[in-house]
Every structure is written in C-alpha cells, then in structure tokens.
C-alpha positions, 0 to 999 in steps of 0.5 A: 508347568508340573503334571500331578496324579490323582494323588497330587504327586508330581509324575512330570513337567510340560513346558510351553514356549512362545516365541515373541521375536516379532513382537521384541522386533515391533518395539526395537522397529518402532523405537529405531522409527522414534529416533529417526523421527526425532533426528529428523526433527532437530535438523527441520528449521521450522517449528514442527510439533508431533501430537497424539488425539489428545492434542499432547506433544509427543515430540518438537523440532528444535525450531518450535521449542525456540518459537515458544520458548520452551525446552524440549523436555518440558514440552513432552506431553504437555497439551499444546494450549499449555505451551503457546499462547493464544492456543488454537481449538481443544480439537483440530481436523486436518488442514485447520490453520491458525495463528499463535504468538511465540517468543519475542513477539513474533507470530506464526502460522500453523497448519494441522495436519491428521494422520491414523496409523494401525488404529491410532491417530496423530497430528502434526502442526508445521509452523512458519514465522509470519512477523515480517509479513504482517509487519510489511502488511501494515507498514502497507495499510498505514500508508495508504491510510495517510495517503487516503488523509492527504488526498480527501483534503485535496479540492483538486482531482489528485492521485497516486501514481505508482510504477508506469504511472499506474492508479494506485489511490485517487480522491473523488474529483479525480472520479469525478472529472474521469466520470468513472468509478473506482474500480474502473480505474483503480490500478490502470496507467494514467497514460491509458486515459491521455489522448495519444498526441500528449501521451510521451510527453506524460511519460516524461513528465511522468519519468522526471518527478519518480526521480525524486527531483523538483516538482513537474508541471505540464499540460495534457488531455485526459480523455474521460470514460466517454471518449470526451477531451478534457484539458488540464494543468498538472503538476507531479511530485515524488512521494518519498515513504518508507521502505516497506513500500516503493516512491509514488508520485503525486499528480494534482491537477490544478485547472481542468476543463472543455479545451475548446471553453478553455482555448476561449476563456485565455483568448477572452483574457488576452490583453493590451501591451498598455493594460499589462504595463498598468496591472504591473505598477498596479500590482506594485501598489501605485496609486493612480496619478503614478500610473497615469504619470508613468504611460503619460494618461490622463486620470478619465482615461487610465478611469476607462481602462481600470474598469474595462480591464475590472469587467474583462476579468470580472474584478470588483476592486483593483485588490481583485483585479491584481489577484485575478492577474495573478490566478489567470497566469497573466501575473508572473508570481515568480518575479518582484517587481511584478511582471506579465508572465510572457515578458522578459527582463 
C-alpha cells in the first residue's frame, strides 16, 4: 500500500501480510475428509445417502445409486423427493424411518439420522433392501388366510398343527369342545391338553402324518380348560405349502364326547352275531325272503328282528338303518360285500 504527503506525492509503501495457511490447511483437510468419505461410500454395500438441511444429496454410496436407478453424478444435489420414489417428509428428525420403493420393484428401508457440525447440519439415510422380507410376510399372511377359509368350513373341531404338535390356527368347535379362548391356546402343544396315558401315543401319531405319509386316525383323551375327560376320534394329515412357510398338520376331530356317555352308547349298539349277518345282506339290498331264507327265519321273526335292530339304533326305515350301521362303525366301508367291521374274511 503507497504512503502520500500532503502533496499526494508518494514518499513510500506499507505492506500488509496475512497468513492464510490455517485457512488453505482447512480446505486441503476438509476436501482430503470429502475423499475419504466418498471412498467410504463406494466400498458400503448398503444404499447410503449423505444430506445437507435442505434434504439435497451431498454424496451416495454406490449401492443407493443402483437402488434408485441413478447415476451418481445425477444425484448430487437433487433433493431426495426428486430421486426415489414414494419420498418420505420435505423434513426429517433424527432416528425417522420410512419405506421407498426403488428399482425393479424392490422396497427398502431407511432410517434418518441427523448430525450438526461447527454450526452446519447434515443427515445421512442408511437403507437396507426389505423385499424378501415383505415377500415372506405375505407369503405368511396368504397362508393363513387359506387355512382360516378351509378351517371355518369344518363342522368339526379341527386345527393346525405345527413343530411339537403346536396350536398354530384352530376354528371355533375346537375352542368350544376345549372351553377356552384363543389366546389361551394359540401357540400351545396339543399334548399339554392330552391326558398323560395317550399322550406317546399322540407323539406318535403326531410324528407319522409330519412325515407326510397316509392320513393317521387314533383315539385319545383330551382334557378340557376344567380338568374334565373328553374322549375323541381323530384323524391327521400333512399339509404340504409352499416354501416360505414349514408342512402343518391337520388334526380333524371326528367324534367327540364324555367317555363314560361314550363307552355306554357303543355297549347299547353292540349286537347279535344273527343281527350283523342280517345288516350285512341288508346292506347288499336284499329283500326280506332272501334274508329270512339265508339264516333259515321265517318272515314274523326276521319282522321282530328288523324292528328291534331299527329302535336299538333309532332308524326309521331300513335305508337308515344300514346308513346308521355304517356311521356307528358297525359297517365296515372298506370292504364289498358289506361286513361288520370286527369279522375277518
């Protein structure tokens, strides 16, 4: 700077140094932490965008720009709104997460996270790819829902079994006959309401039909939410789905009741080695003669017989009656021609 006299006549100069090292060191350090960062950036396999308060993307990892199908060049400074879609809030604090759907359908997730340095702020959304995850959630949801549709259409207490013989969905004859509500035994192993003499038989019946063989029958005692006995007949199939979710089984009770009541009714339907021989022409569709001719009866006593057989199973024509046989179990509807389910060939 030139020194003038009161003449404006130049007697000298003054010079003035001021020494911007530490702020040239400043820039060199915070574009070497810029590098370091990018470098960072491109090795992260997650899609990771850095923000300024303005929501605008300062840089990306390599994995967000393939995400949202952009290239990084593009990106820079472009608000985010702009570059994904299904944008979150013009505004984000610290710890918000929301949901974006990037390329090729996939869905992610970010979480927002907010930093203040030296007075300046800036966030940073880490992503991760959830599309499996959803995928497998509904593959779940469908599931169920079919096994909610085939269950309400059962008249019978049924339910799904899963690993353990665990409760996993049940329809409202099963609550009922147990006494109980859902979430009592939502998640509970059958064999925690079997009466401990039929329980290893349960297991086993339990084990065979998850090996996805031939349907399983049995019986057992189920105890019920107060202590009582109930007698059932059962049956258990494998539920084969898809891989998303692990093989049920389908317990379907058919027959259910007291066992005393029960033990009772089958000694009250017990019969005559003669009244099994008539069911069994009976139910071949013979007419009486044939059947009084085959056991050597006249017509009045084969009469006498058919109607105590009709009020001993509480049958009003010999259509029901032979139905009855059949449901009662004393029919065996395996085999033709017809015969009672305890003879041999």
């Amino acid at each position: 700077m030139p020194i003038a006299n009161r003449d404006n006549v130049a007697t000298g100069i003054v010079g003035i140094a001021v020494d911007l090292s530490g702020e040239g060191a400043e820039r060199r350090r915070r574009r070497e932490s810029e590098m370091v960062l990018s470098e960072i950036l491109k090795e992260i396999d997650q899609p990771v965008s850095l923000l300024d308060n303005q929501m605008r993307i300062l840089m990306t990892s390599s994995a967000f720009c393939e995400a949202a199908a952009i290239g990084s060049e593009d990106a820079l400074l472009r608000k985010l709104d702009e570059v994904i879609a299904s944008p979150p809030a013009p505004r984000l604090t610290s710890g918000e997460e929301y949901t974006w759907e990037g390329a090729a359908g996939h869905l992610f997730k970010s979480r927002h996270l907010t930093y203040i340095n030296e007075g300046s702020q800036f966030g940073i959304s880490i992503s991760e790819d959830i599309s499996r995850e959803e995928s497998l959630l509904a593959a779940v949801k469908a599931a169920r829902k079919v096994k909610d549709t085939i269950l309400e259409g059962l008249t019978e207490p049924a339910a799904f079994l899963g690993d353990d013989a665990r409760i996993e969905q049940m329809n409202k004859a099963f609550l009922s006959m147990l006494g109980v509500a859902k979430e009592t035994v939502a998640g509970d192993s059958l064999t925690h309401w079997v009466s401990p003499g039929f329980k290893d038989r349960l297991i086993q019946a339990y084990a065979e039909a998850s090996a996805g063989g031939e349907m399983i029958s049995g019986e057992s005692i189920l105890r019920n939410s107060t202590g009582a006995a109930i007698l059932v007949k059962f049956e258990l199939r494998a539920v084969t789905e898809n891989t998303a979710t692990p093989r049920l089984v389908l317990l379907q009770v058919t027959d259910w009741g007291d066992p005393a009541e029960r033990v009772e009714s089958r000694r009250h339907h017990e019969i005559s080695d003669v009244d099994g021989v008539i069911l069994e022409i009976l139910a071949v569709g013979e007419g009486n003669a044939r059947i009084a001719q085959s056991l050597c009866l006249s017509r009045q006593g084969l009469d006498y017989r058919l109607k105590a057989l009709r009020r001993q199973m509480d049958a009003a024509s010999r259509g029901a009656l032979v139905g009855r046989a059949y449901a009662l179990g004393i029919l065996d509807p395996s085999t033709w021609p017809p015969r009672l389910s305890h003879r041999t060939p």
